[in-house]
N, C-alpha and C positions, 0 to 999 in steps of 0.2 A: 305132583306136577299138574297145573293148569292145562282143560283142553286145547286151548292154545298152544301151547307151549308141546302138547304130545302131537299136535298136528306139525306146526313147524320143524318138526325132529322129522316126521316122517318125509315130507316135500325136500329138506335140507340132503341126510341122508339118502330115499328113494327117489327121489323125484315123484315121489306117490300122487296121481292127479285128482284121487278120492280125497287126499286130506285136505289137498289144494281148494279143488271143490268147497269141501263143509269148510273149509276157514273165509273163502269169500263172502259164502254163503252167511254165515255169522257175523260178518259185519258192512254188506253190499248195502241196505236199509239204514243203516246209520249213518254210514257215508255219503250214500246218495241225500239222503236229508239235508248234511252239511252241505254241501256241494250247490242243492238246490237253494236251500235258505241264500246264497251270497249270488248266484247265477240268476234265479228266477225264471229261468226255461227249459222247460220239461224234455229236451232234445239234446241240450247243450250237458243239462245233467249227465245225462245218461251218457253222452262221452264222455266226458271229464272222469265221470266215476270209473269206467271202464278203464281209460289210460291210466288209473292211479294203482287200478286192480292189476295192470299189467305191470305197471312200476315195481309195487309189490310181490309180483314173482318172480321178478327182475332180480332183485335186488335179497330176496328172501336168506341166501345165503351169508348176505352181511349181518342180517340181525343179531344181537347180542343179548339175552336176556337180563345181562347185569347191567347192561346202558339204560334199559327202559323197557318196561312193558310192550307188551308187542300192539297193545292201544294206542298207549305215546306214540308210540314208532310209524302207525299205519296214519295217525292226525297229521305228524309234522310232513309226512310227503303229500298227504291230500293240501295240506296247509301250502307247500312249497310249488304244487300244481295250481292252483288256482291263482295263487300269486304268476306265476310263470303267464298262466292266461291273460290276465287282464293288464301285462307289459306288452302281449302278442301283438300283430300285426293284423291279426283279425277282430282281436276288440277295439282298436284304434279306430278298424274300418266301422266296424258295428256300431261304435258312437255318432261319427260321424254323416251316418245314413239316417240313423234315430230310429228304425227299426220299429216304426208305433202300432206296425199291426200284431206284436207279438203282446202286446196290452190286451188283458184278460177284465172286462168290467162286470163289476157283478151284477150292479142297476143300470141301467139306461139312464133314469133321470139325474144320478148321480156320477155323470160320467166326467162334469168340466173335476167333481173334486177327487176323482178316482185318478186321474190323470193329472193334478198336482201332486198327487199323494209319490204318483209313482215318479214325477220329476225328483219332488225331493228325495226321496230312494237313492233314482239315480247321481244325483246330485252328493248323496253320503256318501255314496260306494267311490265317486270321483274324488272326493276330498280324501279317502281313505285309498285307495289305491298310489296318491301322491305321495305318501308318507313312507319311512324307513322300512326296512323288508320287517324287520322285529317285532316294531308297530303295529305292521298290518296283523302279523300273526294272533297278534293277542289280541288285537279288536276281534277279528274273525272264531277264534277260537272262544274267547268269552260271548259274546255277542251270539255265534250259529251255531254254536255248537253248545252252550249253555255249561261250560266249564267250568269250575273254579279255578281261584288264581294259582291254589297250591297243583293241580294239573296240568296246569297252563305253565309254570314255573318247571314241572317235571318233564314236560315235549320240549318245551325249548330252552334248560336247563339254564338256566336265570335263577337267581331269587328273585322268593315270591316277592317281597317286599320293592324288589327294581318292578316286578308285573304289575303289581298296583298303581307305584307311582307315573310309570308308562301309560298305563292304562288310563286314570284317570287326566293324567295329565292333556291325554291325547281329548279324549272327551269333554274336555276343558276348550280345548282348540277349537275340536269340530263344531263345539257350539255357538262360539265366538265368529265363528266363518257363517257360519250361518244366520246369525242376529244380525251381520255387515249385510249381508245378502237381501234380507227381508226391509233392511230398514232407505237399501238401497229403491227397492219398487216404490 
């Protein structure tokens, strides 16, 4: 038996707050990573990863370890939080204010193309946010989280071959939206 899998026996059973503990603790850094790569701010991270941590104890005694690894299991709800946020009512607001003083420049003299770079950022995340919940999963999961398709197929139980063709497909889209966009200027 995976330590994994001996800590969630423990929490499931005792409610044990030590296993709880060491099992955050083993993947709060990977999380928070994912979470940051699609957010981009070092505040909002750090909530988001906490309510998913809370999700996760939440919800602990549903796990199944014959449905999916307890990895799968902890992506698809970080996956379904972050999706949940950027439907919110507070990112609706935070686009609309443009929020430019949370823009991090590394150069000075590089600042008008530091600040294109980070529109079209923003600009992807918008084009992707628009799209199907399934869709978004697998962008975000291949893309921030550096997946393969065959894991990406096991969190959100698809074949891999529909993840591929989603995938690509999708990136096929976004690029297309974006060559309209530039040839629009």
């Amino acid at each position: 038996m995976s330590q994994d899998l001996k800590l969630i026996k423990l929490i499931q059973k005792k409610g044990d707050r030590a296993a709880a503990n060491t099992l955050i603790n083993l993947y709060y850094k990977e999380i928070y990573g994912y979470v940051f790569k699609q957010v981009s701010n070092r505040e909002l991270s750090l909530d988001l990863t906490q309510e998913i941590f809370i999700n996760i104890m939440k919800s602990i005694n549903s796990f199944e370890e014959k449905k999916a690894s307890f990895k799968t299991w902890i992506y698809k709800i970080a996956s379904n939080k972050i999706i949940d946020y950027y439907r919110s009512k507070y990112y609706k607001q935070w686009i609309n204010i443009g929020n430019i003083e949370n823009i991090e420049f590394e150069d000075e003299s590089n600042i008008e193309e530091e600040f294109l770079i980070s529109e079209d950022v923003k600009y992807i995340m918008e084009i992707i946010n628009k799209m199907e919940i399934n869709i978004q999963q697998i962008i975000r999961l291949k893309i921030f989280s550096d997946m393969t398709f065959n894991e990406i197929s096991s969190i959100l139980d698809i074949k891999e071959s529909t993840i591929k063709t989603k995938y690509y497909s999708s990136i096929k889209k976004i690029n297309k939206i974006l060559k309209e966009r530039y040839h629009e200027k």
